[in-house]
N, C-alpha and C positions, 0 to 999 in steps of 0.2 A: 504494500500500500504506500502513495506516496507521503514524505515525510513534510511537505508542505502544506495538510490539510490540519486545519484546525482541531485540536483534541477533543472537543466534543464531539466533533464531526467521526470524525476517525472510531468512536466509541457506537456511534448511532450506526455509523456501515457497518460494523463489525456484528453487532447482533442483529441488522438486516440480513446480512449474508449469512449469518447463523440458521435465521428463521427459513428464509428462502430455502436453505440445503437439505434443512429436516424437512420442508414440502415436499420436496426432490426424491429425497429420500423415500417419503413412507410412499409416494406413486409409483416410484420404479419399483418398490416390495412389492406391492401389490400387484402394480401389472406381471413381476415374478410368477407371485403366488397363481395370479390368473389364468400363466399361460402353461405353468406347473401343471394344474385343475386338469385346463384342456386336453393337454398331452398325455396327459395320463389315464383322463376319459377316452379320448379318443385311442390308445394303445389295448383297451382293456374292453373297446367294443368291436376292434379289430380283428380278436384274437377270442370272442366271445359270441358274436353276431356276424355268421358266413356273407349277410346280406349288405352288410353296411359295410362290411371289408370290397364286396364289389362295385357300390354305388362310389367309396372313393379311393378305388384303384384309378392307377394310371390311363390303364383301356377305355376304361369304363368312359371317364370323364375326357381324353382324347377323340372317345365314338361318336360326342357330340359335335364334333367338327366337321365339316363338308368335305372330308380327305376320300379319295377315290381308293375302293381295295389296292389296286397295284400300289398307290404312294403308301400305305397305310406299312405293305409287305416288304416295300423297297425301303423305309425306314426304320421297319423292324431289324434290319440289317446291320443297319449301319449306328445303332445308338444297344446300348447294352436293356437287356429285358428285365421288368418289371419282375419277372420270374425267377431270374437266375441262379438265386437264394431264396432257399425254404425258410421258414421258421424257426427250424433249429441250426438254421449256419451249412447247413450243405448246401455245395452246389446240385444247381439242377439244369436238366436241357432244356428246351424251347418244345416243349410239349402242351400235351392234352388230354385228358378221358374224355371221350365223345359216347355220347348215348343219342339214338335216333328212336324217340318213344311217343307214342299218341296220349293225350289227357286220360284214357281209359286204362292205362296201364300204369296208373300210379303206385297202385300198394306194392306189381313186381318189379318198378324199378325203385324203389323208396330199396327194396329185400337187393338189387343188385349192389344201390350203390353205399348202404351200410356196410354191407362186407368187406366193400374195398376200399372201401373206408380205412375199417377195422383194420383190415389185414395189408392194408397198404399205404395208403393215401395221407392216416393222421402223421407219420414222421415226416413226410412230402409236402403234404399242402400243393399240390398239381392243382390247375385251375380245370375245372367241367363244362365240358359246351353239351346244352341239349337241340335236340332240332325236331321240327313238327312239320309237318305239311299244314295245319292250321296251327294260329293263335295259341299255346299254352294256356291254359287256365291259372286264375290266381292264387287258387289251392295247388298247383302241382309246383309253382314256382316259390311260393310259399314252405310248400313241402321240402322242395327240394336243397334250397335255402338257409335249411334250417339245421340240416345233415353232415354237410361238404365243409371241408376244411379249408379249403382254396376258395378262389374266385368262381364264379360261376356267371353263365351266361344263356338265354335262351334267344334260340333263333329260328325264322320262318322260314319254310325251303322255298324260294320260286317256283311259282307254276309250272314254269317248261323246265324244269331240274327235276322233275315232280310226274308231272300228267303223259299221258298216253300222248306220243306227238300226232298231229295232223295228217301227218303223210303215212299213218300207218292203215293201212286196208283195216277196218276193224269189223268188215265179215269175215274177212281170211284169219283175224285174230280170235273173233268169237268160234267158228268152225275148230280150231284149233283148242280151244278150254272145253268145249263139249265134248272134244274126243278125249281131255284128258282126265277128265270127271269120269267120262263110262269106262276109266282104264284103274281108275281109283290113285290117279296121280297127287301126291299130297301138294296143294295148293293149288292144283292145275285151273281151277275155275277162276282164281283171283286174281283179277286187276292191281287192285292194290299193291298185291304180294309183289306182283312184276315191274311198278313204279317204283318198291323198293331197290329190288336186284338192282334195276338202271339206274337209280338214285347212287347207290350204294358203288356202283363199277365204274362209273364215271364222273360223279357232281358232287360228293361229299368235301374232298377236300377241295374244293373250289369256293366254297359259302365265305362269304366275307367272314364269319365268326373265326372259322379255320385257318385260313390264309395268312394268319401272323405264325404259325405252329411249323413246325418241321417236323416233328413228331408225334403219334397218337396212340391211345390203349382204346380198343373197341367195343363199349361195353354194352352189353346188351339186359330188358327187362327180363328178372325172374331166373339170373345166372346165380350160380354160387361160387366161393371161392375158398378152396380150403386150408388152407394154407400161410401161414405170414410170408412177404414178399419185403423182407427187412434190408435190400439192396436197390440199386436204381434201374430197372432194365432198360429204361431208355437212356443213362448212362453206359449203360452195357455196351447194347447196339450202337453208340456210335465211336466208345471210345476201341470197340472190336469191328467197326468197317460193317458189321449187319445192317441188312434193310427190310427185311421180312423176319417177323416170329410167332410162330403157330403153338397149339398144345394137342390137338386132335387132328387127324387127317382121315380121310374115307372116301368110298366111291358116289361119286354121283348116281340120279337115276339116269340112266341112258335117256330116256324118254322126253328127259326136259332138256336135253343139248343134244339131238339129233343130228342137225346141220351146224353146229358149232364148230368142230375141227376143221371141218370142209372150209369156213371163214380165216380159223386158225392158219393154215396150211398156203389159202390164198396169200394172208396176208404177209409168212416168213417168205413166200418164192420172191415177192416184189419188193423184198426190205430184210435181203439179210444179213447187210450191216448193222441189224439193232442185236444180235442174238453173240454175245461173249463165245469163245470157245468152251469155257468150264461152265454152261448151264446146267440145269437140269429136266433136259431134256427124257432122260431114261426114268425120271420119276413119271413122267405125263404118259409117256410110250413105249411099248414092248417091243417097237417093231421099227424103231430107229425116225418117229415122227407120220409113220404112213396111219396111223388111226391112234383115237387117245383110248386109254386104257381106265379114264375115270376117276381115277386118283385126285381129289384137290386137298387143299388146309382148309376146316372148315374155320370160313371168315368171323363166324360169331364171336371169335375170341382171335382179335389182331393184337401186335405191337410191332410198328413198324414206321417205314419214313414217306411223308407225302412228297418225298423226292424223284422216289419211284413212279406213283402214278402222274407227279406234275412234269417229269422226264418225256423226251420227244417222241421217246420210242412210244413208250403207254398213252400219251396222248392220239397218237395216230394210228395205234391198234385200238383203243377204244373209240376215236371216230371209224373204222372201217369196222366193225362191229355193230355199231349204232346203225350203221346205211345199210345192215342186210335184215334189221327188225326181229330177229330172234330172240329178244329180250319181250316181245308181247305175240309170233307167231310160233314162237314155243314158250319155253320159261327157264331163258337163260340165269341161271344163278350168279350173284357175285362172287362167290367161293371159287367156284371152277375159272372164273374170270379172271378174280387177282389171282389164283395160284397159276394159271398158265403165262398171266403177265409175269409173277414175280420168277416161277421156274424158267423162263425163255429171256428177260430182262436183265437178272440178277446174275452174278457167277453163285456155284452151288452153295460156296460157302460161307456167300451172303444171308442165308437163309437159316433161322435158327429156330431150334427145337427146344422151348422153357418145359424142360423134364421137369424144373425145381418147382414149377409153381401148378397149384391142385386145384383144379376147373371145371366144373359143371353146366354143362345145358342138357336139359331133358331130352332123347333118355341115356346120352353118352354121358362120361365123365373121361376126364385123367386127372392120376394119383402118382406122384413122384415114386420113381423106380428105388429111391438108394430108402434102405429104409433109416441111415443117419439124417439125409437130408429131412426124412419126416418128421424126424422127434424136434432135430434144430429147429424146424420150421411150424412146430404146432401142429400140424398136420389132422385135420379128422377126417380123412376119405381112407378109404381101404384099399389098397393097391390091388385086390385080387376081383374086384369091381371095374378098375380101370379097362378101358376101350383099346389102351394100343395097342394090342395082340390079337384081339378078336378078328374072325374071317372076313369079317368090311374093311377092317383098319388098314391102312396103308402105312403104318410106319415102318412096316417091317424091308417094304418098297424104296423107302427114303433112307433108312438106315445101309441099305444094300447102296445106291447112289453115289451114298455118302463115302463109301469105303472104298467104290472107283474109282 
């Protein structure tokens, strides 16, 4: 202070600035205290309420910006992810749990994704995309909400990602579900069923919701899972060069891919620069590619990369598929679909077999072979239950491959 100001003077600033500092003071405590409160609230409804963790994630609040899918994927790229880190400090990939389920299947998918929850997901916190061909209801989003340890997201699929297209003869499609009704083909009558397949072979991972993802676990209503899944397998797969991974494999019905390899077969003679030399082609064929032997992964349970299907090759094996309509004038499944993309796209040993993890869709199961991996892993399936040996199964087909 200077030494030319009068000493009353100098007395009277000095308990002004006194006064003024304790003002200072007890406001900047307080605003402390207030933002202390906040933060603490808000850390403790994050980590307590799945729903308010995704109203103010990064996505979430990003989604409301006019950004075009491509920029959206193109800058998921190039800036570090929202996901990268779980909740307890692991890294994580750029993944997904994807479920594709109708408002009427709430209480079997509420039973799929407890489980995976349980036996998976609470060390992870992975984010959940659901998808509907209509609207979700505010009970199922509610529901589901309520569950999920991650983010979570629901989304509407497009029409044409979705519906029967235009150009498909839909007498030549109906004559076809009548025959497979009086053949007693299991779904042969449903449209639906066969919006899914198409949906499922081609346009999933293209949905704006997806498109940030590289990688996905495929989860289906009314699955079970037996097993804890206490490592990352989508760390797995990419830190081991995998891009496909199955738990069950078996044959198709003939009857719903009749003219399917005939498309197959066109499409390797006019492009068979997309096919590696180490495929796995002798999974698909006995006879060196001249007819398919029926074998696929069944799709209901994937983990795998949408690098595969967004790749040029599967792009333009799945438009030349799409233009011969076998996906509604038969009932082309997505199963036999990815596994021939992924067996003819991937080298073999791109393709991996999760022995360790225990899986259920009615009326198959698999039950981890070692019986240490079962006790480490919790395990409550019975391995002498397990599908991979039985006369359908093909693993025993993929195991021979494998050893090629």
């Amino acid at each position: 202070m200077s030494s030319w100001l009068p000493v009353h003077y100098k007395e009277h600033y000095s308990r002004s600035l006194r006064h003024r500092l304790v003002k200072v003071n007890r406001k900047a405590l307080w605003l402390c205290v207030a933002i202390s409160v906040i933060t603490l609230l808000h850390s403790v409804l994050r980590y307590t309420r799945p729903e308010y963790a995704h109203l103010t994630s990064v996505a979430n609040i990003t989604a409301h910006f006019q950004w075009t899918a491509d920029a959206m994927h193109n800058a998921s790229t190039n800036i570090a992810s929202e996901y990268e880190l779980g909740s307890n400090g692991t890294r994580r990939a750029n993944a997904v749990l994807l479920m594709l389920a109708r408002n009427s299947e709430l209480n079997d998918a509420i039973t799929s994704v407890k489980e995976l929850e349980q036996r998976f997901n609470r060390r992870f916190n992975y984010p959940w995309v659901f998808l509907n061909e209509v609207p979700f209801t505010d009970e199922f989003k509610e529901s589901m909400s309520s569950i999920v340890s991650g983010p979570v997201s629901f989304g509407l699929i497009p029409p044409d990602n979705w519906y029967q297209p235009d150009w498909i003869d839909e007498e030549k499609a109906a004559d076809s579900r009548a025959q497979m009704v009086a053949e007693n083909v299991v779904y042969g009558g449903s449209v639906s069923y066969r919006n899914m397949c198409r949906f499922n072979s081609g346009f999933f991972y293209r949905h704006p919701l997806v498109q940030r993802y590289k990688w996905y676990w495929r989860v289906e209503p009314n699955v079970h899972f037996h097993c804890d899944t206490d490592y990352d397998p989508f760390l797995f797969m990419e830190e081991n060069d995998k891009l496909y991974g199955f738990t069950i494999t078996l044959y198709e019905w003939p009857k719903t891919v009749a003219t399917l390899w005939d498309a197959v077969k066109e499409f390797i003679d006019a492009n068979p620069q997309y096919l590696p030399a180490n495929n796995s082609m002798k999974y698909l064929s006995n006879d060196g590619g001249a007819s398919y032997n029926m074998c696929h992964f069944w799709s209901n349970f994937e983990i795998a990369s949408m690098d595969l299907w967004r790749g040029e090759a599967y792009s333009k094996f799945f438009e030349h598929l799409e233009s011969k309509g076998g996906f509604y004038y038969e009932r082309w499944g997505d199963a036999p679909v990815h596994s021939i993309g992924a067996g003819l796209f991937a080298r073999k040993d791109q393709i991996h077999f999760f022995d360790d993890i225990g899986y259920q869709h009615d009326p198959f199961q698999h039950c981890p072979r070692n019986a240490e991996v079962r006790r480490a892993r919790n395990c409550t399936c019975n391995p002498f239950s397990s599908f991979d040996y039985w006369p359908s199964s093909c693993l025993s087909k993929w195991e021979q491959v494998l050893r090629s």
